[in-house]
ZADO-1210 file (C-alpha; in nm, 4 decimals, padded with zeros to 6 digits):
<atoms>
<atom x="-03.7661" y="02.0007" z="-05.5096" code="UNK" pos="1"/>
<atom x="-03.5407" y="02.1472" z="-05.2140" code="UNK" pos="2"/>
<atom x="-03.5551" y="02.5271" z="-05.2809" code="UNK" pos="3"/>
<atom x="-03.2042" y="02.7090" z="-05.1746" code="UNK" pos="4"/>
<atom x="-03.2391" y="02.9552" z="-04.8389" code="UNK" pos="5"/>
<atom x="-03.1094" y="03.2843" z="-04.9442" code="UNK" pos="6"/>
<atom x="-02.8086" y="03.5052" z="-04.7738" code="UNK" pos="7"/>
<atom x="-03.0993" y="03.6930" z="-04.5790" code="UNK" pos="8"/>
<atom x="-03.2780" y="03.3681" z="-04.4279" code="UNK" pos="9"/>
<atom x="-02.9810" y="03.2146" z="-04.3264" code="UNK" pos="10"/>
<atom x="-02.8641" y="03.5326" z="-04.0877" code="UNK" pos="11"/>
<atom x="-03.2246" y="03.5375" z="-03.9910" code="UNK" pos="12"/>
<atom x="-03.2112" y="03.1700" z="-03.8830" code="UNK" pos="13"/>
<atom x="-02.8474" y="03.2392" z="-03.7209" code="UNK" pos="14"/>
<atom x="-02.9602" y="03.3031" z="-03.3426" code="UNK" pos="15"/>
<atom x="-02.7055" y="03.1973" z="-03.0684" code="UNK" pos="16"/>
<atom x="-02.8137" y="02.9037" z="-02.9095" code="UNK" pos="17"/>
<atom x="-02.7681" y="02.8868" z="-02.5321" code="UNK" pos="18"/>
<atom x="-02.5564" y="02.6537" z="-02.3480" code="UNK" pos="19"/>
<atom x="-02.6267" y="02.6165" z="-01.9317" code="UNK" pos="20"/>
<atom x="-02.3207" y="02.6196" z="-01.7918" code="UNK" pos="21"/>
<atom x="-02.4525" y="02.4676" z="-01.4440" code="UNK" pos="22"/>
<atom x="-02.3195" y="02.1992" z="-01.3307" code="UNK" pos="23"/>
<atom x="-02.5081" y="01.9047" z="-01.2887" code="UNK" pos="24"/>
<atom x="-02.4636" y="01.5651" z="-01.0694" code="UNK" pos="25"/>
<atom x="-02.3997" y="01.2872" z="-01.3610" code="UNK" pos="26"/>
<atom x="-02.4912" y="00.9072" z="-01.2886" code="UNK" pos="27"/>
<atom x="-02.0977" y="00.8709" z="-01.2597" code="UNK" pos="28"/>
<atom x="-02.0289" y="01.0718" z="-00.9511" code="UNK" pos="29"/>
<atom x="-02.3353" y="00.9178" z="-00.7798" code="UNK" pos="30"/>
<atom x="-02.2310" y="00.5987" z="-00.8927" code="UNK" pos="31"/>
<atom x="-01.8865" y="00.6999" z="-00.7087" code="UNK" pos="32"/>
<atom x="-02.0236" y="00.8098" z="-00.3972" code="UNK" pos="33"/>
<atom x="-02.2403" y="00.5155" z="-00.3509" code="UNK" pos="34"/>
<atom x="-01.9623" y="00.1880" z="-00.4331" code="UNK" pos="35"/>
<atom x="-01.6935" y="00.4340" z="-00.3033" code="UNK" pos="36"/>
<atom x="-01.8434" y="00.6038" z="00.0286" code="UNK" pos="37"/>
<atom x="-02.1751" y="00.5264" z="00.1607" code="UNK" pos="38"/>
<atom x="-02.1330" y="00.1476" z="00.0926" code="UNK" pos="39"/>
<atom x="-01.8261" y="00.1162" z="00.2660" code="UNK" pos="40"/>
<atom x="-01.9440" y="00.3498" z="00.5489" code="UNK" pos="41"/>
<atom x="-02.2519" y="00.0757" z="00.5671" code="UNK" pos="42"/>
<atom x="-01.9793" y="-00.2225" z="00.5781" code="UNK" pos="43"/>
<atom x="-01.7583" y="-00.0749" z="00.8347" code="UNK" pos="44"/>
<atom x="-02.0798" y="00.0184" z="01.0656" code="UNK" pos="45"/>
<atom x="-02.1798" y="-00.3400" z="01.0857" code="UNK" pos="46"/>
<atom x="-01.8759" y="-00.4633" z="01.1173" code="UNK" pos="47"/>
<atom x="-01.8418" y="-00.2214" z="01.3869" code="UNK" pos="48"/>
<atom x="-02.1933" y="-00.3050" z="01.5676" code="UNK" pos="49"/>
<atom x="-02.0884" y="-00.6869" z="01.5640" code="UNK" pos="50"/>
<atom x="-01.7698" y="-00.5649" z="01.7669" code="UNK" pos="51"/>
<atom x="-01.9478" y="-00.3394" z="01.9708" code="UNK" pos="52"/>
<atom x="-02.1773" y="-00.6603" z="02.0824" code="UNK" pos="53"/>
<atom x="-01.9355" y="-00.8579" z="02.1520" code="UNK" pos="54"/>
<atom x="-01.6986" y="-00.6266" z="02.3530" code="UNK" pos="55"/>
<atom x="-01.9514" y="-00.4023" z="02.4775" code="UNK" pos="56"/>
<atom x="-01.7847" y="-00.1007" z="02.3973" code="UNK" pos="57"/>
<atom x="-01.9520" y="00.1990" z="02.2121" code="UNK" pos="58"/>
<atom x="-01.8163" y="00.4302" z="02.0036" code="UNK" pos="59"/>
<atom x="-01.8184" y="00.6846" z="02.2475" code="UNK" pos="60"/>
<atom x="-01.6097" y="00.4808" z="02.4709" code="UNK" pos="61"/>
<atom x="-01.3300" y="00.4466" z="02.1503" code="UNK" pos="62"/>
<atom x="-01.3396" y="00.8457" z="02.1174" code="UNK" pos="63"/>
<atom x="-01.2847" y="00.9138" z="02.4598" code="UNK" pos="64"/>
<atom x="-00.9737" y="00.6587" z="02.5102" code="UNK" pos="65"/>
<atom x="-00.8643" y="00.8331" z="02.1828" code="UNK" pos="66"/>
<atom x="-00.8927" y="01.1545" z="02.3772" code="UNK" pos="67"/>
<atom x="-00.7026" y="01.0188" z="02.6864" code="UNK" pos="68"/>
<atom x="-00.4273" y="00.9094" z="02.4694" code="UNK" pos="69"/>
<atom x="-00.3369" y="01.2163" z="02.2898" code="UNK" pos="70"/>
<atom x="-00.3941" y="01.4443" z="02.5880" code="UNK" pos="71"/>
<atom x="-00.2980" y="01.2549" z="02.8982" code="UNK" pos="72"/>
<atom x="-00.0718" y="00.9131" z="02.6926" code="UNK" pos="73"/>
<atom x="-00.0946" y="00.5617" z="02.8329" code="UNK" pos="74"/>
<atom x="-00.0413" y="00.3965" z="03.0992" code="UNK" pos="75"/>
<atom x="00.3760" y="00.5241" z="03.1305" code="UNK" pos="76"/>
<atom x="00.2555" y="00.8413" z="03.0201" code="UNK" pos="77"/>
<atom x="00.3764" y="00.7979" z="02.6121" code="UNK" pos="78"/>
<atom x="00.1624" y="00.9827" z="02.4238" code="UNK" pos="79"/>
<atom x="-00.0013" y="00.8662" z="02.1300" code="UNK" pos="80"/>
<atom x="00.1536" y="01.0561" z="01.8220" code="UNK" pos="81"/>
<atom x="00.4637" y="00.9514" z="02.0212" code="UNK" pos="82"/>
<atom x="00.3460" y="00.5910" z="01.8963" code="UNK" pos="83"/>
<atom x="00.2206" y="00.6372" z="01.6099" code="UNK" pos="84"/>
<atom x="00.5806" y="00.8224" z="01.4804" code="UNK" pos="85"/>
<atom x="00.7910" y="00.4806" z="01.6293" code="UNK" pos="86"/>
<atom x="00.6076" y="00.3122" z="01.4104" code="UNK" pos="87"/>
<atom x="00.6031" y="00.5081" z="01.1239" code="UNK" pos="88"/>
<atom x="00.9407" y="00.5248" z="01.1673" code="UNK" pos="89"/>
<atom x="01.0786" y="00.1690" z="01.2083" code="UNK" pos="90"/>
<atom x="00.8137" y="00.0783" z="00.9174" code="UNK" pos="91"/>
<atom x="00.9694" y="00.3224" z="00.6955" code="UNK" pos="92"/>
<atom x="01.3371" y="00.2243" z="00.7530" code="UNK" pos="93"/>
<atom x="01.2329" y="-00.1795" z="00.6442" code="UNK" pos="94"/>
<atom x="01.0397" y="-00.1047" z="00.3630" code="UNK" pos="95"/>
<atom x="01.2782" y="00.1463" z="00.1898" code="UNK" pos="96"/>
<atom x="01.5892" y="-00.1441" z="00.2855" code="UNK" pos="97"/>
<atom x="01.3596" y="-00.4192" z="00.1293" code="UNK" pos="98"/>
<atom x="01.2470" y="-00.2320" z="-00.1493" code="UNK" pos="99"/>
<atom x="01.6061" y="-00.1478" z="-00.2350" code="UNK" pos="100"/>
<atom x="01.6835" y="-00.4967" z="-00.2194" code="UNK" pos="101"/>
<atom x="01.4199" y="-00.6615" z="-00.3422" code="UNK" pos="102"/>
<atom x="01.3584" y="-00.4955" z="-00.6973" code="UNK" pos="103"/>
<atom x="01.7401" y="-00.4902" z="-00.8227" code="UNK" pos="104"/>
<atom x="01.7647" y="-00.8358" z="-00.7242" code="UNK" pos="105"/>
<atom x="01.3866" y="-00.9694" z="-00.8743" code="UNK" pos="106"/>
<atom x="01.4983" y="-00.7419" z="-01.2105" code="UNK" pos="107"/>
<atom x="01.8190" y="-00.9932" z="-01.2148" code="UNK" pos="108"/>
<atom x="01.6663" y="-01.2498" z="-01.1412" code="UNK" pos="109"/>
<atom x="01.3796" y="-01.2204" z="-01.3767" code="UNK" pos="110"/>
<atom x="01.6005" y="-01.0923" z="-01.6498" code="UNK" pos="111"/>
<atom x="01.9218" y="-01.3064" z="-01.6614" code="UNK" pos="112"/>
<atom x="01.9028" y="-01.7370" z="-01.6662" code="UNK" pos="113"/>
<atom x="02.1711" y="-01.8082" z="-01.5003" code="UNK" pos="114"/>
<atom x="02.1108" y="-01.5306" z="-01.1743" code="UNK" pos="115"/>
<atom x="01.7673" y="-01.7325" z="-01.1895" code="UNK" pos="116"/>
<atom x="01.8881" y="-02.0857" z="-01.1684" code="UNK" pos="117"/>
<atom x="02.1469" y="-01.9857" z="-00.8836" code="UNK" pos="118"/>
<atom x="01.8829" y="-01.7263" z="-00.6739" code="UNK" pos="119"/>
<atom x="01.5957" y="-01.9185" z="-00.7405" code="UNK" pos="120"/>
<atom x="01.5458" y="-02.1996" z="-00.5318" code="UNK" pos="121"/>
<atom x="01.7211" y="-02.0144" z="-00.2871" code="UNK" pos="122"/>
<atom x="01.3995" y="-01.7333" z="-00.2629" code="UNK" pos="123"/>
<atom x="01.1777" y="-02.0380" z="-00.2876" code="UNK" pos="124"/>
<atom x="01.3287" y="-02.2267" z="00.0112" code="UNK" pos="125"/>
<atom x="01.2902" y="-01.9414" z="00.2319" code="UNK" pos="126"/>
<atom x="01.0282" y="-01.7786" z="00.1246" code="UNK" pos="127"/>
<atom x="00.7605" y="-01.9686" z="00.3300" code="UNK" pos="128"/>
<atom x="00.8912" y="-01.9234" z="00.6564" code="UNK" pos="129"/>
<atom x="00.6794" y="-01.7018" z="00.8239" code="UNK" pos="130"/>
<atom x="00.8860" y="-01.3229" z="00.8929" code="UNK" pos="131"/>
<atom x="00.6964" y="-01.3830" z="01.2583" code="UNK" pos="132"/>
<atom x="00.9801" y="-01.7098" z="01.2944" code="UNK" pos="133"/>
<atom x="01.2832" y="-01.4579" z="01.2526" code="UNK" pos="134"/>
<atom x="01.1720" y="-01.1980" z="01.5518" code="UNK" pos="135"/>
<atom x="01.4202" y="-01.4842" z="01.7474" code="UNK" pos="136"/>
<atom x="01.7260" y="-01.4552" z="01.5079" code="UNK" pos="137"/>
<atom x="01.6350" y="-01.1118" z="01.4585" code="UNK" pos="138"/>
<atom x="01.7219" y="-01.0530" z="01.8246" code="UNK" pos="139"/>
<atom x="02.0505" y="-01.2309" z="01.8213" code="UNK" pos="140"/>
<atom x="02.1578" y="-01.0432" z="01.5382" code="UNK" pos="141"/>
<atom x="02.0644" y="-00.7175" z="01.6853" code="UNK" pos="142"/>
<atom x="02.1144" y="-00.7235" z="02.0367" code="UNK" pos="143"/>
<atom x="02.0796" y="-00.4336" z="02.2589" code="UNK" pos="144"/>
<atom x="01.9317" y="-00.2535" z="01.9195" code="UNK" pos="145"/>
<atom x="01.5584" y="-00.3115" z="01.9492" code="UNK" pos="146"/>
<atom x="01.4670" y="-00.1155" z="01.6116" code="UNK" pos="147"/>
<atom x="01.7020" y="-00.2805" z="01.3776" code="UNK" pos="148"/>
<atom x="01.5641" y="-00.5678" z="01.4865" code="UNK" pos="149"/>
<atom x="01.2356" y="-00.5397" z="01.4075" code="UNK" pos="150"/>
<atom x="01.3495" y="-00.3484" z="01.0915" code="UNK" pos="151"/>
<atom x="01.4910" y="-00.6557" z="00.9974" code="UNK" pos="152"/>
<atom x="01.1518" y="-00.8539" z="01.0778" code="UNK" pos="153"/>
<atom x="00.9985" y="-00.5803" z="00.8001" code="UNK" pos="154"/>
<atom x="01.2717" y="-00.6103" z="00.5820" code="UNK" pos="155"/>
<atom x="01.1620" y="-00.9947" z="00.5945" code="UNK" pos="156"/>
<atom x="00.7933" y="-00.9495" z="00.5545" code="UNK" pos="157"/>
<atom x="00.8103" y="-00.6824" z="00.2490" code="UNK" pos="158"/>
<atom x="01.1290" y="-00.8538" z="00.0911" code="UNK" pos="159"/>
<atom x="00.9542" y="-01.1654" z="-00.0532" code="UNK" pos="160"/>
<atom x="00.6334" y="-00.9921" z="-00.2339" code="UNK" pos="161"/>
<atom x="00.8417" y="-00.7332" z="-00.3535" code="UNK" pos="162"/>
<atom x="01.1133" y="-00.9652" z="-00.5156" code="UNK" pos="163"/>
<atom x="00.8510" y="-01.1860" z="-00.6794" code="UNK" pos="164"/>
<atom x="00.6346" y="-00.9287" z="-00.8116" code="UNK" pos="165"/>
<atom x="00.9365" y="-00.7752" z="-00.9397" code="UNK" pos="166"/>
<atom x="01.0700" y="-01.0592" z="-01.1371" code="UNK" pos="167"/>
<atom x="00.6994" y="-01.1918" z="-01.2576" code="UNK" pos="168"/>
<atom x="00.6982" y="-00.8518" z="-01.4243" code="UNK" pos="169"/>
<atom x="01.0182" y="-00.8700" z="-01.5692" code="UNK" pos="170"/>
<atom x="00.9745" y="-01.2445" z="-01.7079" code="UNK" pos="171"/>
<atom x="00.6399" y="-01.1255" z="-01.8260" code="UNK" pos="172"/>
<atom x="00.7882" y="-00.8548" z="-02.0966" code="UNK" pos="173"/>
<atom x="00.6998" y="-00.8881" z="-02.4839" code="UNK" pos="174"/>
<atom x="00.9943" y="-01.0789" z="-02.6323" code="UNK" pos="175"/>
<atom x="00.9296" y="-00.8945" z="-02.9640" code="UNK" pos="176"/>
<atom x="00.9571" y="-00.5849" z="-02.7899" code="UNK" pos="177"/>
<atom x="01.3480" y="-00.6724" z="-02.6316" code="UNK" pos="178"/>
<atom x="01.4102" y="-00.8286" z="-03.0207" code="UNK" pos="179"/>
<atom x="01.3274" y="-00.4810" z="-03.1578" code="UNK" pos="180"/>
<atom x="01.5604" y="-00.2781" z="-02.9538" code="UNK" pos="181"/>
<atom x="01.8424" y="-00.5263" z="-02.9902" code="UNK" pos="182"/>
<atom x="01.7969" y="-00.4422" z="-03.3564" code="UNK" pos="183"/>
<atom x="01.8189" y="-00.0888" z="-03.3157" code="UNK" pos="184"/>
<atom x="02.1261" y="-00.0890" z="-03.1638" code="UNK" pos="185"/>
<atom x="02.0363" y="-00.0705" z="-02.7873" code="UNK" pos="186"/>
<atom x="02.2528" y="-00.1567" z="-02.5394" code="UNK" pos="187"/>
<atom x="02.1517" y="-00.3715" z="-02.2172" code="UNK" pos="188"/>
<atom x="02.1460" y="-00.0737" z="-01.9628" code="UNK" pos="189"/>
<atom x="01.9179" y="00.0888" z="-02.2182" code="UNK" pos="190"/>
<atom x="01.6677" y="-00.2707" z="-02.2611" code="UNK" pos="191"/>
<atom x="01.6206" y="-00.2513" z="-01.8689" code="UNK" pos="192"/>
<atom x="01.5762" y="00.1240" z="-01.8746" code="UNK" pos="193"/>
<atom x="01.3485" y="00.1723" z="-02.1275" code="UNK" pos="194"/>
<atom x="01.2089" y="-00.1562" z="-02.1669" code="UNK" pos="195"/>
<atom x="01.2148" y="-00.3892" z="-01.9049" code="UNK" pos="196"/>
<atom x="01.1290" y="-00.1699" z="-01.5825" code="UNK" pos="197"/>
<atom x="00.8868" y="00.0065" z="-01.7616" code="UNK" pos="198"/>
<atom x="00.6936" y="-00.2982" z="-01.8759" code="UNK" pos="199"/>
<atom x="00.7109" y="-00.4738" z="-01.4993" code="UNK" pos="200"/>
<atom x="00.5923" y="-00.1047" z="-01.3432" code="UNK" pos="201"/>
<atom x="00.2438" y="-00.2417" z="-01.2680" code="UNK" pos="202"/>
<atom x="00.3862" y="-00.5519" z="-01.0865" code="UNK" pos="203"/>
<atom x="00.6684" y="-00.4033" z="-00.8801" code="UNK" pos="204"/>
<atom x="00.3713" y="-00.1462" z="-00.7918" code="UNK" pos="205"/>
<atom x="00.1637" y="-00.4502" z="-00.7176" code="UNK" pos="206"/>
<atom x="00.4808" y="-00.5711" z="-00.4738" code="UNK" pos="207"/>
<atom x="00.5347" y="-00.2512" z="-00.3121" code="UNK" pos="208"/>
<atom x="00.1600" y="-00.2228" z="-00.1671" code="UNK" pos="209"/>
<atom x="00.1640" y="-00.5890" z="-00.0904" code="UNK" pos="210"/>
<atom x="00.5260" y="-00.5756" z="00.0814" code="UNK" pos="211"/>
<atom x="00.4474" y="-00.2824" z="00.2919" code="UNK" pos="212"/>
<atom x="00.0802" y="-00.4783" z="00.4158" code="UNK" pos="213"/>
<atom x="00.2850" y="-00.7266" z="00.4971" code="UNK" pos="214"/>
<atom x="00.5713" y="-00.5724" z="00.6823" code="UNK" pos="215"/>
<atom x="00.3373" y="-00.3505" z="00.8707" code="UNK" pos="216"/>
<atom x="00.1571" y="-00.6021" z="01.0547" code="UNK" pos="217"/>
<atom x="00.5131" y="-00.7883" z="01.1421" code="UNK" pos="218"/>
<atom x="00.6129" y="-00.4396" z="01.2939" code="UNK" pos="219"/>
<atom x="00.2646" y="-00.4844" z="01.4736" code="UNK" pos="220"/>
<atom x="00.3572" y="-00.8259" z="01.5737" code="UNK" pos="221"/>
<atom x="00.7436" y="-00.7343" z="01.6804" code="UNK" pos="222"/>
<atom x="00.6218" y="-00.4822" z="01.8430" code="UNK" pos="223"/>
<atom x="00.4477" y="-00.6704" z="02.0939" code="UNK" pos="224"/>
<atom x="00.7049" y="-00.9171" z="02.1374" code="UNK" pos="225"/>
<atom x="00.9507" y="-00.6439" z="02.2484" code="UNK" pos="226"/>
<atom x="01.0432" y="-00.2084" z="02.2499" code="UNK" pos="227"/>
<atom x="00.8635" y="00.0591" z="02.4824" code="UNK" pos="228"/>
<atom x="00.7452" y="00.2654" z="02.2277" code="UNK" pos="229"/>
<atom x="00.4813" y="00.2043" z="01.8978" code="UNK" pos="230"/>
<atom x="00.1498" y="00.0975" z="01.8041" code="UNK" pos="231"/>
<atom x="00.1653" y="-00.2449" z="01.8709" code="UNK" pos="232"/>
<atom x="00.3152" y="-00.1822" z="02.1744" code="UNK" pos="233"/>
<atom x="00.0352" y="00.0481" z="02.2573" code="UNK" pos="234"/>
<atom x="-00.2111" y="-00.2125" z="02.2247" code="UNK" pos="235"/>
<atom x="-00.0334" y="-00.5227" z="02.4324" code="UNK" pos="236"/>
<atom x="00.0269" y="-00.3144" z="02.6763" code="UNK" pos="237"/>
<atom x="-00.3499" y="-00.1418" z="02.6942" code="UNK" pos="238"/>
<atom x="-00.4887" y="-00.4904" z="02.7164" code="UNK" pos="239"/>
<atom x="-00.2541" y="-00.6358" z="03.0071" code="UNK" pos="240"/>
<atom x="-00.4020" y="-00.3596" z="03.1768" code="UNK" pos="241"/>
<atom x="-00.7891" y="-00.4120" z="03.1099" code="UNK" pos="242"/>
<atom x="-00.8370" y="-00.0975" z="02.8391" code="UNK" pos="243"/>
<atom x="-01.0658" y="-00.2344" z="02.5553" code="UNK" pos="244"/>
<atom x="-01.1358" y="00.0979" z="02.4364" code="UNK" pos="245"/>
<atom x="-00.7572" y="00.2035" z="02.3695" code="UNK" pos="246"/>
<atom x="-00.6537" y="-00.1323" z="02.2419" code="UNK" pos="247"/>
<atom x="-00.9586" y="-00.0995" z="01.9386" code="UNK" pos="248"/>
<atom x="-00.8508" y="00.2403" z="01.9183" code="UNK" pos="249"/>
<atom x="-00.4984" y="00.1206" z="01.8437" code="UNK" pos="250"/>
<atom x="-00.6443" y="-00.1189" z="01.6264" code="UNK" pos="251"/>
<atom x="-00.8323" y="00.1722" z="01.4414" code="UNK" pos="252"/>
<atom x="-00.5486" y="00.3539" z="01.3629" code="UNK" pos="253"/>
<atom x="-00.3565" y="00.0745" z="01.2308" code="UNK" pos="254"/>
<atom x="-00.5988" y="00.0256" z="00.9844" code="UNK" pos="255"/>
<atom x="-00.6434" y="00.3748" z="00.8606" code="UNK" pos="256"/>
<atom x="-00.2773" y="00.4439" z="00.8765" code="UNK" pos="257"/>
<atom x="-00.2098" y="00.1269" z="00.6163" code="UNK" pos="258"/>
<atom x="-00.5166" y="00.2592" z="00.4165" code="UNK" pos="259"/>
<atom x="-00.3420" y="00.5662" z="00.3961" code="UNK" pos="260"/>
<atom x="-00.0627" y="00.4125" z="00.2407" code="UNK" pos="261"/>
<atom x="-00.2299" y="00.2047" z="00.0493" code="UNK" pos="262"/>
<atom x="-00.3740" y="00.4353" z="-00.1670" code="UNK" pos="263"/>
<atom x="-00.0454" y="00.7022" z="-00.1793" code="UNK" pos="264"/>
<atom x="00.0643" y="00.3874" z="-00.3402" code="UNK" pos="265"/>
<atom x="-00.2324" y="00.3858" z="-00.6010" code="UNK" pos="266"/>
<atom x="-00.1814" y="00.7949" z="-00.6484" code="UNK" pos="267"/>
<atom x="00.2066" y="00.7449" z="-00.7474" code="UNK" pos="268"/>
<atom x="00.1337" y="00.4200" z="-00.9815" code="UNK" pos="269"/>
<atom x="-00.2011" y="00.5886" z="-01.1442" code="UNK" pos="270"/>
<atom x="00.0943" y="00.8942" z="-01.2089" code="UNK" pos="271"/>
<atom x="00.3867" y="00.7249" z="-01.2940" code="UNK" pos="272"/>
<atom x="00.2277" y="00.4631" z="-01.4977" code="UNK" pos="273"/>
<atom x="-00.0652" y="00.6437" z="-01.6965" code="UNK" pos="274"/>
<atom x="-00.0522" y="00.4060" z="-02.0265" code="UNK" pos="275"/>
<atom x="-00.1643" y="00.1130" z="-01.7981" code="UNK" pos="276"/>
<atom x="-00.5155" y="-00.0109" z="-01.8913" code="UNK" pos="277"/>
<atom x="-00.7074" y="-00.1471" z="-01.6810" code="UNK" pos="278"/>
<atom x="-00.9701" y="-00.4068" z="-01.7627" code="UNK" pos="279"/>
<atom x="-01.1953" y="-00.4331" z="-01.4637" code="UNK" pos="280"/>
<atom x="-01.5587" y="-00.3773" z="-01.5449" code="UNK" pos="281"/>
</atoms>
């Protein structure tokens, strides 16, 4: 039989137990560091060693043209923040235009029959042709105005992933869910408030990223086609005049710039839209 401690035993057997407070490394962050930093670091090295083989230039060679082009500029003496704000700039001005476009028009079109039979094959007919096609109309259109026309060749390039997203999301909300509102007594502002937008967040997220890849490398393009001033610019330029090492280092910046982006993109949607689940493994 189990005999019962008394009052005495128990306070005897009552000692604080002590809890380390270190912190330790769990298999999670190291898991993190490895798929997240050293990994990637590995990739982009060897990517970077085939380049290096193929162009013969070092890395050494890509610092020092970075140098030269923030202390001394290019060629026409432009410096290089000078470039990279142009293109910030004209990047910026399409993308905001295209997503202020694109989303009203996708949440119409995805939300209302009729706006979708009328739109629809219109988005689909000129959706495939490439934004790089419109740099010549683009230049009619704006003549004499260099940045609104390659605005407008961003505009192009982020409209179309943007609007689609956009109304896949919208098409893709519960039925049940616009049923039980209707039954409550909620108007149609309030269905796309508080239903609708909500439920194609993840999508017209999805768009935004996609759109701005997109219209970034048309500005890239454009760029080269025509201005005095911007990244792309910067690297036609740098190669008409035999400088491997600023071109790549053009290049370079591109990509971190857009990877930049990219995941200020992720930050806002992981904010805005924390009942999201995710199902990746």
């Amino acid at each position: 039989m189990m005999r019962r401690m008394s009052v005495s035993e128990i306070q005897q057997d009552d000692t604080p137990v002590k809890i380390s407070t270190r912190p330790k490394a769990t298999p999670d962050i190291l898991q993190w560091i490895l798929l997240k930093i050293i990994i990637p670091a590995v990739i982009l090295l060897t990517i970077w060693h085939l380049i290096a083989s193929l162009t013969h230039i070092s890395l050494f060679d890509v610092a020092q043209a970075f140098m030269r082009l923030m202390l001394e500029g290019d060629s026409q003496g432009t410096y290089l923040t000078e470039h990279i704000v142009a293109s910030v700039y004209r990047v910026t001005i399409g993308f905001l235009i295209a997503a202020l476009t694109a989303i009203p028009l996708g949440i119409a079109i995805g939300r209302y029959r009729l706006v979708d039979s009328v739109l629809g094959p219109v988005v689909e007919a000129m959706r495939p042709i490439p934004p790089i096609a419109w740099i010549p109309i683009s230049l009619l259109m704006f003549p004499g105005n260099i940045v609104g026309a390659q605005s407008f060749i961003i505009w192009v390039g982020a409209f179309f992933p943007i609007l689609i997203n956009t109304t896949t999301g919208v098409k893709r909300t519960e039925p049940v869910h616009i049923d039980a509102a209707k039954t409550l007594g909620a108007s149609e502002s309030q269905i796309l408030s508080k239903i609708v937008v909500p439920s194609a967040g993840p999508e017209i997220f999805a768009g935004l990223r996609v759109g701005f890849g997109i219209g970034w490398m048309c500005l890239v393009a454009a760029e080269m086609l025509r201005g005095s001033v911007g990244l792309g610019y910067l690297i036609w330029i740098m190669w008409q005049v035999g400088r491997t090492g600023e071109v790549i280092t053009g290049m370079l910046l591109i990509g971190f710039i857009g990877f930049l982006i990219t995941y200020a993109f992720l930050f806002i949607e992981k904010y805005l839209i924390r009942w999201r689940q995710t199902v990746s493994v």
